[in-house]
C-alpha positions as CSV (number, residue, x, y, z in Angstrom):
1,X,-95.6,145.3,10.3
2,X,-99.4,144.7,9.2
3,X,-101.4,147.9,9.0
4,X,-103.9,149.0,11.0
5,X,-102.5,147.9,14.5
6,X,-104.3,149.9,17.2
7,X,-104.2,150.0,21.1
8,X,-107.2,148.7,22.6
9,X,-108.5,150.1,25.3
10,X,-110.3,148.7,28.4
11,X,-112.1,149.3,31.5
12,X,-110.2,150.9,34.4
13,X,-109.6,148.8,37.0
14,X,-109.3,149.9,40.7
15,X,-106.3,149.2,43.2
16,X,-104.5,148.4,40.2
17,X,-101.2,146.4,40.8
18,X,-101.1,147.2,44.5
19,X,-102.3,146.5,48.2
20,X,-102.6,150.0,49.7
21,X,-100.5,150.3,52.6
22,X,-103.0,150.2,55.7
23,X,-103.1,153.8,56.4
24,X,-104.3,154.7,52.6
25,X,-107.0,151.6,52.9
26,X,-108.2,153.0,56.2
27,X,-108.3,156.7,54.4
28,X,-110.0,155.8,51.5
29,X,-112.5,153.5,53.1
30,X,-113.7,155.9,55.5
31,X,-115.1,159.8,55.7
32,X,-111.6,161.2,55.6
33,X,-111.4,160.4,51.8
34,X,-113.1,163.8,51.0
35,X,-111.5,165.6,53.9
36,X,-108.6,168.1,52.5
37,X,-106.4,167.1,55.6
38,X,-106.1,163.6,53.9
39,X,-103.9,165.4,50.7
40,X,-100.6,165.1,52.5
41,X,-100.8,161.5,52.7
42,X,-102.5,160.5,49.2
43,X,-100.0,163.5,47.7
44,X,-97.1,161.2,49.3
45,X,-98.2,157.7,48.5
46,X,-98.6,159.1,44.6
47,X,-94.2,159.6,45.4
48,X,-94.0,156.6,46.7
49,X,-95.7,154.7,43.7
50,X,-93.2,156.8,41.3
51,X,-90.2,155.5,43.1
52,X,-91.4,151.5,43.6
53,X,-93.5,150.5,41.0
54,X,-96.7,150.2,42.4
55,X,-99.9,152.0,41.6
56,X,-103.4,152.6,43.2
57,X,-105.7,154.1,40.8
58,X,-108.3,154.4,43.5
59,X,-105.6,156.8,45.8
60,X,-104.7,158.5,42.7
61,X,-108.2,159.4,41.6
62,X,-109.1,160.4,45.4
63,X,-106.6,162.9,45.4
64,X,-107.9,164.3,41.9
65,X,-111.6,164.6,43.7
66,X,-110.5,166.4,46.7
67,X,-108.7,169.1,44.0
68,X,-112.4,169.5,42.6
69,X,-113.4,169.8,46.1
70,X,-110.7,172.3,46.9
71,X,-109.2,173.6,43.8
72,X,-106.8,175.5,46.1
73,X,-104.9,172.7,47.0
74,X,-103.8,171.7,43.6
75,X,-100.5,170.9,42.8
76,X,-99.4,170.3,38.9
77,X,-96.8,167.9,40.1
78,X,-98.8,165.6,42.0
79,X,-101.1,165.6,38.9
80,X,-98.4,165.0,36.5
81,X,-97.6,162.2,38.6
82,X,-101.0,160.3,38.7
83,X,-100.9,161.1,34.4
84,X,-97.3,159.2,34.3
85,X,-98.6,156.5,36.4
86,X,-101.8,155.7,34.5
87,X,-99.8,155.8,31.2
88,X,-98.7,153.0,32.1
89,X,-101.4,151.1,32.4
90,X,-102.2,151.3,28.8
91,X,-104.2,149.9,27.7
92,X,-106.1,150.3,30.4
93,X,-108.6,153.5,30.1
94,X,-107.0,154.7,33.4
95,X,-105.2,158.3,31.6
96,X,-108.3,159.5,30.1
97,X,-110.2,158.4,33.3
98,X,-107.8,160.6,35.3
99,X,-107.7,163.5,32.6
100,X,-111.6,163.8,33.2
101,X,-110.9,164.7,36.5
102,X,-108.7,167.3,35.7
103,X,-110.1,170.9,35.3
104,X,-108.9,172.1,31.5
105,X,-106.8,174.9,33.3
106,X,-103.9,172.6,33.9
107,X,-104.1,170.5,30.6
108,X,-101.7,173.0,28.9
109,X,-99.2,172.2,32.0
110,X,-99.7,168.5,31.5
111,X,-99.0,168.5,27.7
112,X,-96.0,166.5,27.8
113,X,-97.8,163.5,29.5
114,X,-100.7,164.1,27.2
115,X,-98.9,163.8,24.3
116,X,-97.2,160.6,25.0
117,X,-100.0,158.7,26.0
118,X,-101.8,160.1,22.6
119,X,-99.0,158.2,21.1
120,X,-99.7,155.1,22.8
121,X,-103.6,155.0,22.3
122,X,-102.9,155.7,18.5
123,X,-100.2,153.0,18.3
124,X,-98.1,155.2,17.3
125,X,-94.9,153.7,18.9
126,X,-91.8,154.8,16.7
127,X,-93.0,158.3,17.6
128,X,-93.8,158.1,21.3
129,X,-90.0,156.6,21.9
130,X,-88.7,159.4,19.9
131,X,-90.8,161.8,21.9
132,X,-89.5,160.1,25.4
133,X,-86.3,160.2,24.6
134,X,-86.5,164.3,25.5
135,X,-89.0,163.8,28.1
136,X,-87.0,164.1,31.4
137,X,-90.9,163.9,33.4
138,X,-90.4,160.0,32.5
139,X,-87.1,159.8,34.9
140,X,-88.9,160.0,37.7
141,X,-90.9,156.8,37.1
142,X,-89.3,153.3,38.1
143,X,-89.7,151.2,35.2
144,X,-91.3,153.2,32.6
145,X,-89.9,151.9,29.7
146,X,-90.4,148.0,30.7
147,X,-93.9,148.6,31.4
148,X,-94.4,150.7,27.6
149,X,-92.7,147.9,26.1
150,X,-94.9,145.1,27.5
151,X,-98.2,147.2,26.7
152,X,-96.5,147.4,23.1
153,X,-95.6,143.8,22.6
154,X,-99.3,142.9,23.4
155,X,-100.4,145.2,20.9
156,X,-98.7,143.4,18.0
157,X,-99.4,140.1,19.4
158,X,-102.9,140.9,19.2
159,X,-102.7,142.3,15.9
160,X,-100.3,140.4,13.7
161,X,-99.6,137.0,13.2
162,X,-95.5,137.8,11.9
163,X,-93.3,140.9,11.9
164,X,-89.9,141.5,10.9
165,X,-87.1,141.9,13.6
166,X,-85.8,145.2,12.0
167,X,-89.3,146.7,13.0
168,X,-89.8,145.1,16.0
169,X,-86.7,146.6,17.4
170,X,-88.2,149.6,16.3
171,X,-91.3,149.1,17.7
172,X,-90.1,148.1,21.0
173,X,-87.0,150.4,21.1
174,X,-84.8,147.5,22.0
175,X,-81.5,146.1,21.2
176,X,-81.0,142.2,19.3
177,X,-79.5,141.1,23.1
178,X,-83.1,142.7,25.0
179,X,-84.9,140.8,22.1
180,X,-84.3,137.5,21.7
181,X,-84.3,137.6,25.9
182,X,-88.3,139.2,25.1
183,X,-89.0,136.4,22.5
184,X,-88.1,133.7,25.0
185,X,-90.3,135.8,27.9
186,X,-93.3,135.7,25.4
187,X,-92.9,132.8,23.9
188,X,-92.6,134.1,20.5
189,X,-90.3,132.0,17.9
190,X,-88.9,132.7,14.3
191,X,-90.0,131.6,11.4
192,X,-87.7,128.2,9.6
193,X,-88.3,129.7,6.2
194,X,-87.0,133.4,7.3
195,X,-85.2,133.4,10.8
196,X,-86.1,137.6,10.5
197,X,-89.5,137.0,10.8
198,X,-91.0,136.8,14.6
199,X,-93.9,134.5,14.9
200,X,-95.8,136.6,17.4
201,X,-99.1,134.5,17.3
202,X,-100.8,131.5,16.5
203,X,-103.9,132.1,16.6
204,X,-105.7,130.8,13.5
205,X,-106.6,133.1,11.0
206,X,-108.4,131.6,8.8
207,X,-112.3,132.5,7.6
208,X,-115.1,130.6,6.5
209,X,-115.8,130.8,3.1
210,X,-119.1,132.5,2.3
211,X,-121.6,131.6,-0.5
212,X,-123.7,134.7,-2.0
213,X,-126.6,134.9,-3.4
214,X,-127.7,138.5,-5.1
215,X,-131.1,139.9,-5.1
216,X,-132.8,140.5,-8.7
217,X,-133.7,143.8,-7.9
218,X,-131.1,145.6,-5.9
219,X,-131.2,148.7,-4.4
220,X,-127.9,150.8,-4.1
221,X,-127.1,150.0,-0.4
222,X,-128.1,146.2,-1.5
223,X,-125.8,146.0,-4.2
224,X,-123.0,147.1,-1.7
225,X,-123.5,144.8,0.7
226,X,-123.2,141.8,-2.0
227,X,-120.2,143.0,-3.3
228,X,-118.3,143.8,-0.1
229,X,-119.8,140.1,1.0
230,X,-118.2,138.7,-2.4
231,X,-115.2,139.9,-2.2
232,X,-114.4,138.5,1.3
233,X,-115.6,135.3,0.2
């Protein structure tokens, strides 16, 4: 696997994945959306994304505001259960959008999530798979693990050209069946020279070459400019 791979992250985006259902679009749209008689139905909704898939980053995050507004009414399970949602929508900046919202009180009670999207956002894959393989929080989640490994096979599309199939089982926690199925979905192929290598892009890699030209009188910062310049040429 080349070095360096890294999850990029991105701008949040709100209503993510999901219509709200009528009665959570009428909520959020009007002066109920800061009223604390509105938690039981957000607090619900956040169950109902955990059990089908969807998720509403806008519902989620109202129900964060109204515990600022009434820190009485928090619950670390409904909390927990916005984290898990936004973890997967890496690489979204959803989780740390959401953890902002959340008073540092309960950050100790939300380690768990914490910790594995700290794996994700530092690529750290082999490490957040062996961490969720103890994390019974992820159980409750419909889809977890397809949604990881889709975040996870973008990453190393956007950030290598080939890897080995050893690793990218690894990687992507996944058996040689689950694989070759993934390499069709994305199109991938394997190399004719080395059938264990996974093409997993083709986007040209190729630079320009550059022609240097040093300064007579170079100062320090000067003279490492033209050698880092020369040395990618």
């Amino acid at each position: 696997l080349a070095q360096g791979i890294s999850a990029q992250v991105v701008a949040p985006s709100s209503h993510q994945g999901t219509m709200s259902p009528p009665h959570i679009e009428k909520l959020l749209d009007g002066d109920d959306r800061y009223e604390v008689s509105s938690l039981s139905d957000l607090e619900a909704y956040v169950d109902e994304q955990l059990k089908t898939g969807s998720y509403d980053l806008d519902a989620n995050l109202a129900i964060l505001k109204l515990y600022l507004l009434y820190p009485a009414e928090c619950k670390v399970e409904v909390m927990e259960g916005i984290l898990l949602k936004a973890l997967l929508a890496f690489p979204s900046a959803d989780f740390s959008l959401c953890m902002y919202q959340i008073p540092e009180k309960y950050h100790q009670s939300l380690r768990e999530v914490s910790q594995l999207a700290q794996q994700l956002e530092m690529a750290k894959f082999k490490a957040f798979w062996k961490m969720a393989a103890e994390a019974e929080i992820l159980s409750q989640v419909k889809e977890w693990r397809t949604s990881v490994q889709k975040f996870i096979a973008g990453v190393i599309s956007a950030t290598c050209r080939s890897i080995k199939n050893e690793e990218l089982l690894e990687l992507l926690d996944l058996k040689q069946a689950d694989l070759d199925k993934l390499i069709m979905e994305r199109k991938w192929s394997r190399s004719k020279e080395d059938k264990e290598i996974i093409i997993v892009s083709t986007a040209s890699f190729e630079s320009k070459r550059v022609v240097v030209k040093g300064p007579t009188n170079m100062t320090v910062e000067q003279y490492k400019e033209f050698a880092n310049a020369a040395a990618s040429a």
